[in-house]
C-alpha positions in Angstrom: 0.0 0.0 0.0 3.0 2.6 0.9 4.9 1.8 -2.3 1.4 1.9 -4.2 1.3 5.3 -2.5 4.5 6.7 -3.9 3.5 4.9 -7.4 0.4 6.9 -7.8 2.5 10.2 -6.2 4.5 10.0 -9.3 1.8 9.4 -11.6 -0.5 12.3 -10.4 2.3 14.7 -11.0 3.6 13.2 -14.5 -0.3 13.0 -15.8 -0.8 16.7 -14.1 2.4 18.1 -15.9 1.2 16.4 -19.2 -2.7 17.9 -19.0 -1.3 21.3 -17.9 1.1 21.5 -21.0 -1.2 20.4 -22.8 -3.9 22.6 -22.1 -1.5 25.9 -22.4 -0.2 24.8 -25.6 -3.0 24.6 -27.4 -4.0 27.7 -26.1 -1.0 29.1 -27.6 -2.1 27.7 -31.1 -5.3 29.1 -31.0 -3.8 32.2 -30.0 -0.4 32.3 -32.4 -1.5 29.8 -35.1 1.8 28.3 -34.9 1.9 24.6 -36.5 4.1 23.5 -34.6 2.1 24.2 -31.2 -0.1 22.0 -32.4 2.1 19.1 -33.5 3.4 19.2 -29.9 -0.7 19.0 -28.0 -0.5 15.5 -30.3 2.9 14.4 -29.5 1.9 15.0 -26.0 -1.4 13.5 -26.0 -0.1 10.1 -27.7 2.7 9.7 -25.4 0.2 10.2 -22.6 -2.2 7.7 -24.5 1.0 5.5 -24.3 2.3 6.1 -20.5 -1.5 5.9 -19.3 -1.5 2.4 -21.4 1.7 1.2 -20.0 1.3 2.3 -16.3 -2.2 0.5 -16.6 -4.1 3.7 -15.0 -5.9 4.0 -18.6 -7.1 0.2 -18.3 -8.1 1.0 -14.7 -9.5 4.5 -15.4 -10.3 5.0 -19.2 -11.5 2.4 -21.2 -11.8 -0.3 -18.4 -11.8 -4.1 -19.4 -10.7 -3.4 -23.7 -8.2 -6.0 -23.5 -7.4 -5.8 -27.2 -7.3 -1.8 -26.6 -5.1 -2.4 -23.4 -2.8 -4.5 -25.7 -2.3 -2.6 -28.8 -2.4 0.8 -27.2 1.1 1.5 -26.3 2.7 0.7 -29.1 0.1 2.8 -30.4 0.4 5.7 -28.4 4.6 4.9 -28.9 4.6 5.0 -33.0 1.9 8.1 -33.0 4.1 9.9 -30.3 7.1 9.0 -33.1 5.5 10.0 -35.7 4.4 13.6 -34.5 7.4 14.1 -32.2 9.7 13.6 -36.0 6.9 15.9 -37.5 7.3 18.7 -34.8 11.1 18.5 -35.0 10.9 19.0 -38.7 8.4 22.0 -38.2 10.5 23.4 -35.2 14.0 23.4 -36.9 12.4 23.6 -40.6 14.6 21.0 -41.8 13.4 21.5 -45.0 15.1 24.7 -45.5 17.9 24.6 -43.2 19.1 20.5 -43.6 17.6 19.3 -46.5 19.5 15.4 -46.0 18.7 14.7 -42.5 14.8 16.2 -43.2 14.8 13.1 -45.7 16.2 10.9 -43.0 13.3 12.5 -40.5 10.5 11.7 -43.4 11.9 8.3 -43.7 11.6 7.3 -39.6 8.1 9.1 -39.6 7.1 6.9 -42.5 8.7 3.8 -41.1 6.4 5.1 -37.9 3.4 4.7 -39.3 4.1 1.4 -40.3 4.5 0.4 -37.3 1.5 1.8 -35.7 0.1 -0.3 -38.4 1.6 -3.1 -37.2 0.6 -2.6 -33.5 -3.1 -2.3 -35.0 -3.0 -5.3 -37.1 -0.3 -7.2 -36.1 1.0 -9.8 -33.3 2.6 -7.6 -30.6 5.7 -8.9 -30.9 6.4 -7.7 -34.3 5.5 -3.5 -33.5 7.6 -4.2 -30.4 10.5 -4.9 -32.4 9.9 -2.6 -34.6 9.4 0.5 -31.6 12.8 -0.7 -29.9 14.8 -0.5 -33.4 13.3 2.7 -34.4 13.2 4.6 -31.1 17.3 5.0 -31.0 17.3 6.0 -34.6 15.1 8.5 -34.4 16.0 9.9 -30.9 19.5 10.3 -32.5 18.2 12.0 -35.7 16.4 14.2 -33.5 19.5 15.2 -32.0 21.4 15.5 -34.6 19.1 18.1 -35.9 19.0 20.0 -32.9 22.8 20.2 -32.7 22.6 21.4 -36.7 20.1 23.7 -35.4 22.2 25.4 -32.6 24.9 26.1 -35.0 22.8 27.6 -37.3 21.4 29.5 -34.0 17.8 28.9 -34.3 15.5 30.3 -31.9 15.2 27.6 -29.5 17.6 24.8 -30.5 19.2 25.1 -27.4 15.8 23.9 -25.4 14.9 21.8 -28.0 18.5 19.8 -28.0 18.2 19.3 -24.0 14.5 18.0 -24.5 15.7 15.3 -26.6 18.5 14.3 -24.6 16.8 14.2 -21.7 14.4 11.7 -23.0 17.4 9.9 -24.5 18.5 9.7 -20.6 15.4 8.4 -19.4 14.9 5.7 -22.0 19.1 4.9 -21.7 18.7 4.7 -17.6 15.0 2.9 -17.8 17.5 0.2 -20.4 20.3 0.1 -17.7 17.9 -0.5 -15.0 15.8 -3.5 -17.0 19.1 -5.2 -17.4 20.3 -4.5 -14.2 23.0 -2.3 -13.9 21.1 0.2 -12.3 19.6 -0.4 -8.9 15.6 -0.4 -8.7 14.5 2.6 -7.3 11.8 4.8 -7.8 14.1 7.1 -9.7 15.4 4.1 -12.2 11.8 2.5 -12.5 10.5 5.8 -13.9 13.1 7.0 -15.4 11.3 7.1 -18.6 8.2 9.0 -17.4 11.1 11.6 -15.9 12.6 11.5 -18.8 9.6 12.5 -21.0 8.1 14.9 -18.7 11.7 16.8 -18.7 11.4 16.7 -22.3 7.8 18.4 -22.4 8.7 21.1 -20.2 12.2 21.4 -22.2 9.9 21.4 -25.8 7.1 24.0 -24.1 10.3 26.3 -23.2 11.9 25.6 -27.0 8.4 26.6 -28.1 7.9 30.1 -25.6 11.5 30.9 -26.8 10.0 30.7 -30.2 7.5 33.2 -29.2 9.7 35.2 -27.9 12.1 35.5 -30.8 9.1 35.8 -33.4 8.1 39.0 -30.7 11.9 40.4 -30.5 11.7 40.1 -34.9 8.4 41.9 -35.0 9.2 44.8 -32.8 12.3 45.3 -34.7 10.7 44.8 -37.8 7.9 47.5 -36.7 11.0 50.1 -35.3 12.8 50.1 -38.8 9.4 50.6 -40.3 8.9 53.4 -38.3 12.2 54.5 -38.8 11.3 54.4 -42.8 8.1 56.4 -42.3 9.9 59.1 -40.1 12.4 59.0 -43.6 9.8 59.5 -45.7 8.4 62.1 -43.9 11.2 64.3 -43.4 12.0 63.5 -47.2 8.6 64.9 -48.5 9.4 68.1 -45.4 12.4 68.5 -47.6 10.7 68.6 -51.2 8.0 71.2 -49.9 10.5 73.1 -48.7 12.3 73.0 -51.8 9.7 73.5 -53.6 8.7 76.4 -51.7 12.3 77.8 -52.5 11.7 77.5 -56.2 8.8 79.0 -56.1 9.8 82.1 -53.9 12.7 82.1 -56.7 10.0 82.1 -59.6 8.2 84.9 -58.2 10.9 86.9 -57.6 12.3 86.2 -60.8 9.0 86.8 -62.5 8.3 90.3 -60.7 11.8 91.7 -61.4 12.3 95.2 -63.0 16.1 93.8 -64.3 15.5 91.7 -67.5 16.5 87.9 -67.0 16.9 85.2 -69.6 18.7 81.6 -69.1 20.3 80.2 -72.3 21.6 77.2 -73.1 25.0 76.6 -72.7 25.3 76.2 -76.6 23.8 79.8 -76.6 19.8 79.0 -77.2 17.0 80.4 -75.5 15.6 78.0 -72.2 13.5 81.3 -70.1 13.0 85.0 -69.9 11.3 86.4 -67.4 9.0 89.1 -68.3 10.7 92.3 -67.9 13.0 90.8 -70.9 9.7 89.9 -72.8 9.3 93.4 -72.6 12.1 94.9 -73.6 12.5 92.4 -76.5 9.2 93.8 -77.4 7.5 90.3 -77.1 4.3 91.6 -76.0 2.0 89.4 -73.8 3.0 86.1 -76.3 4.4 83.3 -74.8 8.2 83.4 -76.0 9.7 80.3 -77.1 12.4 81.2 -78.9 14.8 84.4 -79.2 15.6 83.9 -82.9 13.4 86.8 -84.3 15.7 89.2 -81.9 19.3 88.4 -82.8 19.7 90.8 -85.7 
């Protein structure tokens, strides 16, 4: 009863954690319309669907006496964590664009996912379990990879999303260590996995609010230098009235001058007279276009 006690301590705060990140995060995408938020609520909704499986509280609390359910549903909940856990990397880093080769290698491990949450559907157990314990290093290892990639490319949280992965590389490397018995059985080393993944939510939910918080630090600088531009333009078109205020004052005075002014050009041709030298060419109130007639 004490050691169920401490079981079900660890439990309340590992299913707690996983509803309250969760809940926040898809807050976040309904708020941000991120894609990536959302990949993350169903990464962490199938590897709750797979922890509750495992730990038996969804047999004993969910969908009761299912047996073929209760069989088939962690390596269910396993592959579909998989599968949108390689999705959310590739969303997260945008492997696409930044590592082109090792987004093929993340396409490839999703794929070969699926087929295995196939094969936990319609196959014995024993053949998805293989197929979970052969893909799990691979793709924890790919994931890594392309968060160290993503560091030195200095992505807006890499660095979180590097330590997630780890940590649940930890986890499942200590919960291997204790099965074969290295590691002593303690409450640690008997969850080590749920530690593990619950470290690597909270590490992911920080990746993603560093995310945020980078897009924010982009936008405000993005709005300063338009600001910036708009105060440019402004004081540009401040400049051009004023100028053309200048050439204007410059017409008038030109225009109402008793001292006869013409510009040539510099080959000699007429370009403007004002009209005291209209008048004393004798050009009358016509519009004078050319000073040919008054050379001789």
């Amino acid at each position: 009863w004490a050691s169920d006690q401490k079981t079900y301590s660890v439990f309340s705060l590992y299913f707690g954690l996983l509803l309250g990140l969760l809940a926040y995060n898809l807050l976040l995408y309904l708020s941000v319309r991120d894609r990536a938020f959302l990949l993350y609520v169903a990464f962490v909704t199938s590897l709750g669907l797979a922890q509750s499986a495992l730990t038996g509280l969804g047999m004993q609390f969910l969908w009761g006496q299912w047996l073929w359910w209760t069989n088939v549903a962690p390596n269910v909940g396993n592959s579909a964590a998989a599968v949108f856990g390689l999705l959310f990397a590739r969303q997260f880093i945008d492997s696409a664009r930044t590592m082109p080769r090792l987004d093929l290698a993340l396409q490839v491990l999703a794929a070969a996912w699926l087929a295995s949450l196939a094969a936990a559907v319609f196959l014995p157990y024993i053949v998805a379990t293989w197929m979970t314990t052969v893909l799990s290093p691979l793709s924890v290892f790919a994931v890594i990879a392309a968060g160290v990639r993503g560091v030195r490319q200095r992505q807006p949280g890499a660095v979180y999303f590097l330590a997630a992965w780890a940590a649940l590389l930890g986890g499942v490397m200590a919960l291997f260590l204790h099965n074969i018995g290295i590691l002593p059985s303690t409450l640690v080393t008997a969850n080590s996995l749920l530690i593990g993944s619950a470290l690597e939510m909270v590490l992911l939910s920080f990746a993603l609010g560093d995310r945020i918080n980078v897009a924010r630090r982009e936008k405000e600088q993005a709005q300063a230098r338009i600001e910036a531009e708009h105060a440019l333009v402004e004081a540009l078109s401040e400049s051009q009235e004023r100028y053309r205020q200048l050439l204007e004052e410059r017409e008038i005075i030109l225009e109402n001058s008793i001292v006869g002014i013409v510009f040539l050009t510099p080959d000699g041709r007429f370009r403007w007279a004002n009209q005291a030298m209209q008048d004393i060419f004798g050009a009358g109130g016509e519009k004078l276009t050319s000073m040919e007639p008054f050379y001789l």
